[in-house]
N, C-alpha and C positions, 0 to 999 in steps of 0.2 A: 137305897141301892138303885141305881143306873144299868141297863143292859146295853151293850151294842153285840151286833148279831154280824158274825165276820162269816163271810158267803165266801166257798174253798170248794174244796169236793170233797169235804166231808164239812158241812155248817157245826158252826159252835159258838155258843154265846159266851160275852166279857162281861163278868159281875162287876161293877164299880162300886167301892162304898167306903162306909166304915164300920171295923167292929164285927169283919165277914170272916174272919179266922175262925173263930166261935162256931160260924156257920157251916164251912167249910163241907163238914161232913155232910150236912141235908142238902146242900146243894148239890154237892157229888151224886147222890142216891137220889136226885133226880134226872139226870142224865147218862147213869149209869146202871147195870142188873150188878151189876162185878159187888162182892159182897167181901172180899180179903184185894189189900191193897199193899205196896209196898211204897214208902214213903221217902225220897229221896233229899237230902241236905249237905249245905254245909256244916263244919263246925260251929262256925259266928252263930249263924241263924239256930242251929240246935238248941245252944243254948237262952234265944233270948224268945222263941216262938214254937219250936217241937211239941212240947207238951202239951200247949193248948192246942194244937192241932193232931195230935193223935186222940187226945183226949173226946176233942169235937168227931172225928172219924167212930170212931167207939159207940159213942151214944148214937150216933146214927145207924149202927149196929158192924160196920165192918169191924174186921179182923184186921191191924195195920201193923204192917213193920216198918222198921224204922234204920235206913243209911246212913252216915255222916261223913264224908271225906272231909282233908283241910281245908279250909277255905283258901281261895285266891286261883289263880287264873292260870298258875304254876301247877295247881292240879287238872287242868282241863285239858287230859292223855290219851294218851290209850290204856294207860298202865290203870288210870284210876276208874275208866269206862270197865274195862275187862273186870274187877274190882267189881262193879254195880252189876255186872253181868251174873256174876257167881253169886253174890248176894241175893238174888230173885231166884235162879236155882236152888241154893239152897231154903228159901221160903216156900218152895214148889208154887210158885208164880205160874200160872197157865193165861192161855190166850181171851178166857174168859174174866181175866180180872184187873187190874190198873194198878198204875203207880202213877204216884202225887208227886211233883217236884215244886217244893218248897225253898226259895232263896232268890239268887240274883241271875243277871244273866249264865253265869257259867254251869250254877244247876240247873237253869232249865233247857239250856243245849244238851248238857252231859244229860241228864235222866230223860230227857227228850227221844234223844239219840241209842240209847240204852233199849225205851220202849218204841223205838223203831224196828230193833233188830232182833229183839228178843223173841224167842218162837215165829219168828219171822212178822212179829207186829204184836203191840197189847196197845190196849187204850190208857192215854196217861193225861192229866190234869194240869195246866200249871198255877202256880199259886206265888204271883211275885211278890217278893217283899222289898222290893228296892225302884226307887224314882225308874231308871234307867230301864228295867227288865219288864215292869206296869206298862211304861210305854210306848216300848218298841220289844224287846225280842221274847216276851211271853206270845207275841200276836204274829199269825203266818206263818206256822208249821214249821220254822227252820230250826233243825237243830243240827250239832257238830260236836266236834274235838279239832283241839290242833294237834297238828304235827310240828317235828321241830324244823320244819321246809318254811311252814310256815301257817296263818291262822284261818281255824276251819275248815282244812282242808279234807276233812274226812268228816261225811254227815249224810245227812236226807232229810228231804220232806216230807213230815209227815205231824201233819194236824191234830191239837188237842181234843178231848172232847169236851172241855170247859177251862174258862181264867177267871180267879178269882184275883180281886185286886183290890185288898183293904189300904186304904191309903193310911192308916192309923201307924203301918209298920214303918210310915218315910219318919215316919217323929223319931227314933232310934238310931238314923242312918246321920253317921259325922260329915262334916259341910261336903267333902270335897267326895266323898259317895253320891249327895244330892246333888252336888252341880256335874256328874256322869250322865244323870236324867235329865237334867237343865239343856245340855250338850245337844241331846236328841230332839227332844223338845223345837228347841232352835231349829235344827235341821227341817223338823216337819213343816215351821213356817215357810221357812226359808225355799223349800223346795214347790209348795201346795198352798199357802192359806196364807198370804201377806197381810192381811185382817190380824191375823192369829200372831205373825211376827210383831206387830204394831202393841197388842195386847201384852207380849210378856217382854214387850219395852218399856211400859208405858206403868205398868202393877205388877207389885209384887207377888209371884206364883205363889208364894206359901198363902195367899190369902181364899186362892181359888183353885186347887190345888187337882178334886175332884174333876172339877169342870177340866183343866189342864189334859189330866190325863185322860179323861172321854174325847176331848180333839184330838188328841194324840193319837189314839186307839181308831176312830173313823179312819183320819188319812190313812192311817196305814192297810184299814179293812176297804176302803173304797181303791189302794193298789192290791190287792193280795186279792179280790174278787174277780178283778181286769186279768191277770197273770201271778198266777199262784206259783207257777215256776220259774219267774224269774226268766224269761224269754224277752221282755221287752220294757214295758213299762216301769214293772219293778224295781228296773234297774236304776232309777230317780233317787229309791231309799238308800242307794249306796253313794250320796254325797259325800262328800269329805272322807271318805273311807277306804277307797285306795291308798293314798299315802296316808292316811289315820292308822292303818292295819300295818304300813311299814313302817311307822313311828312308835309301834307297839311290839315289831318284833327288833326291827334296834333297840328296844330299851328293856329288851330281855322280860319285855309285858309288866315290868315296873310303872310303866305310865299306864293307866287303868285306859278302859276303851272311849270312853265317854272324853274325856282328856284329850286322846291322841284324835279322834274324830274332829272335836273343835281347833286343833291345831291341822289339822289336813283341809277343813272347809274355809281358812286363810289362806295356808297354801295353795290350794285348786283353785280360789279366786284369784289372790295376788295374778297367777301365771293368766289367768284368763283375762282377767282384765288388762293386762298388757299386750294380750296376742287380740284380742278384740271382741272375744267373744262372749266377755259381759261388760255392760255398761259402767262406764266409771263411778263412785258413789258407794256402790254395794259393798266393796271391802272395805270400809269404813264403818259402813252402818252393820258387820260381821264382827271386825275387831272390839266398837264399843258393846257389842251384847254379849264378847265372849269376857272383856273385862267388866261387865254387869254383873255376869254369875262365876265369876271367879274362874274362869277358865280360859288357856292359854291361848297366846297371840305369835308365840316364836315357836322355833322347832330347833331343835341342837345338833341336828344332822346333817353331817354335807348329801349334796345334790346325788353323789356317788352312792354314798348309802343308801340312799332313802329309793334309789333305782334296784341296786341290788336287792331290796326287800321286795320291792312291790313288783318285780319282776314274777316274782313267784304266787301272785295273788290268786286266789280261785277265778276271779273274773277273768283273768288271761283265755285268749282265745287263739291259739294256735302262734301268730308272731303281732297278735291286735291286741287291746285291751280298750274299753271302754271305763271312759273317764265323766263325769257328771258335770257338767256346771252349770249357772245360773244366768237364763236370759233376762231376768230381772228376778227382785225379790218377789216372792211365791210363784215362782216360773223356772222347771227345770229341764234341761234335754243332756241328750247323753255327746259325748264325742271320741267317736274312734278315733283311736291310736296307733300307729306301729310304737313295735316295743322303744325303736329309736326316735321317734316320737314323744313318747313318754319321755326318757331321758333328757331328752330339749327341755320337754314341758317342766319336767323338774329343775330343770336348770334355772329356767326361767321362776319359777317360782320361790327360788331362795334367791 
């Protein structure tokens, strides 16, 4: 087992390993007095990891309950938050004791978000079991729900007090789940570590898989220690993800996130490299790494669309928005937008 130590304003350490499910509970109860826990999931993941994780909570002696909503991104509400709200109520959940969110990205925003607001704050744990959630949004306090305006637009900051990240759970996850984590992955090169893009060009991740997600987990703790709010820097991690996040709500969040990101970080370069603002090359060495890990190179949306979506993005800044891209590989800076801006840029990009 691997630690990285993510510096926030509240510190919290990233278990890396294998075989940390098992563990899950003594590692809690080192981190935590909270002795009753309430344990949040999906469906999918219920069934293929719940037990030995309440099991593991148990013998470390909490008392744990156990949530299951459906899985998929179509429950990431309000209906199914308010849902996880009453369910800690009725477990008489108090501010002295934690909840576990156990699954992929979408449980660890919703139960994240849940132990945000619940008695106005509980301490909660994340525990990913998917490439994608290991190495980006188990890490940096952000949680959410969408609305139907549009994605995450309703959340807060607010910091684990541990991530546990058994990589043993990616074995279980079908190709196109792993290549959502792959997506990310890319991105961190892409944006911080052109070493690290070179690496998961050059070998195959599944062979070093650990290691992967320990880089992954740094870049993102050496942004998230600089600006934990998303004031400046952070804003780097939202590559590809303005129009990713319109390409997830045109497709009715049918195209998973990890997907619609690697088709937005073509997009956001194509346009830049045609307006000038990244060097020719890059969307090339973009397109073969998203057709390396299986993920997309087109987007099916006209320019209109893909405006209308992303008009409404949380990063929107009164009639600005700030847009990512790449002054070379592992080198990223932001660029303000007017809204009618964007719609150029978008134009220019399909």
């Amino acid at each position: 087992m691997e630690t990285v130590q993510v510096r926030a304003s509240r510190d919290y350490p990233v278990r890396i390993g294998r075989g940390l499910l098992d563990r899950c509970g003594a590692l809690l109860a080192e981190v935590t007095a909270a002795r009753r826990c309430c344990v949040v999931t999906d469906s999918t993941v219920q069934a293929l990891y719940a037990g030995r994780v309440m099991e593991s909570l148990r013998r470390a002696g909490f008392e744990a309950y156990l949530f299951a909503f459906p899985a998929g991104e179509q429950s990431k509400n309000l209906a199914t938050y308010g849902e996880i709200l009453d369910f800690f109520a009725a477990s008489r959940l108090t501010r002295s004791d934690c909840v576990v969110a156990l699954g992929g990205g979408v449980t660890g925003d919703m139960a994240g978000f849940a132990a945000a607001t619940y008695q106005r704050g509980v301490d909660y744990v994340q525990v990913p079991t998917t490439f994608l959630a290991a190495s980006d949004s188990s890490v940096g306090g952000k949680t959410a729900v969408d609305l139907p305006a549009g994605k995450n637009l309703c959340g807060a900051f607010w910091p684990p007090r541990l991530v546990v990240c058994d990589c043993d759970t990616f074995d279980t996850l079908p190709p196109e789940v792993f290549a959502d984590g792959a997506a990310e992955t890319l991105k961190h090169g892409l944006i911080a570590d052109a070493a690290f893009f070179r690496r998961l060009r050059e070998e195959n991740i599944r062979g070093w898989l650990e290691q992967a997600v320990r880089r992954n987990v740094e870049i993102k703790a050496a942004v998230v220690a600089e600006d934990e709010y998303e004031r400046g820097r952070r804003k780097l991690l939202n590559f590809g993800h303005t129009l990713g996040h319109a390409i997830e709500k045109c497709s009715g969040y049918t195209v998973p996130h990890g997907h619609a990101v690697a088709a937005g970080m073509v997009l956001i370069t194509r346009a830049a490299e045609r307006l000038g603002h990244t060097p020719k090359g890059v969307l090339e060495e973009i397109l073969a790494a998203n057709r390396q890990y299986h993920l997309p190179t087109e987007c099916p949306y006209t320019p209109a669309e893909l405006y209308e979506a992303a008009a409404g993005d949380k990063k929107r800044s009164g009639d600005s928005i700030d847009v990512v891209v790449l002054r070379e590989i592992g080198q990223a800076e932001t660029l303000r937008l007017t809204m009618e801006g964007l719609r150029k840029f978008t134009e220019v990009a399909l």
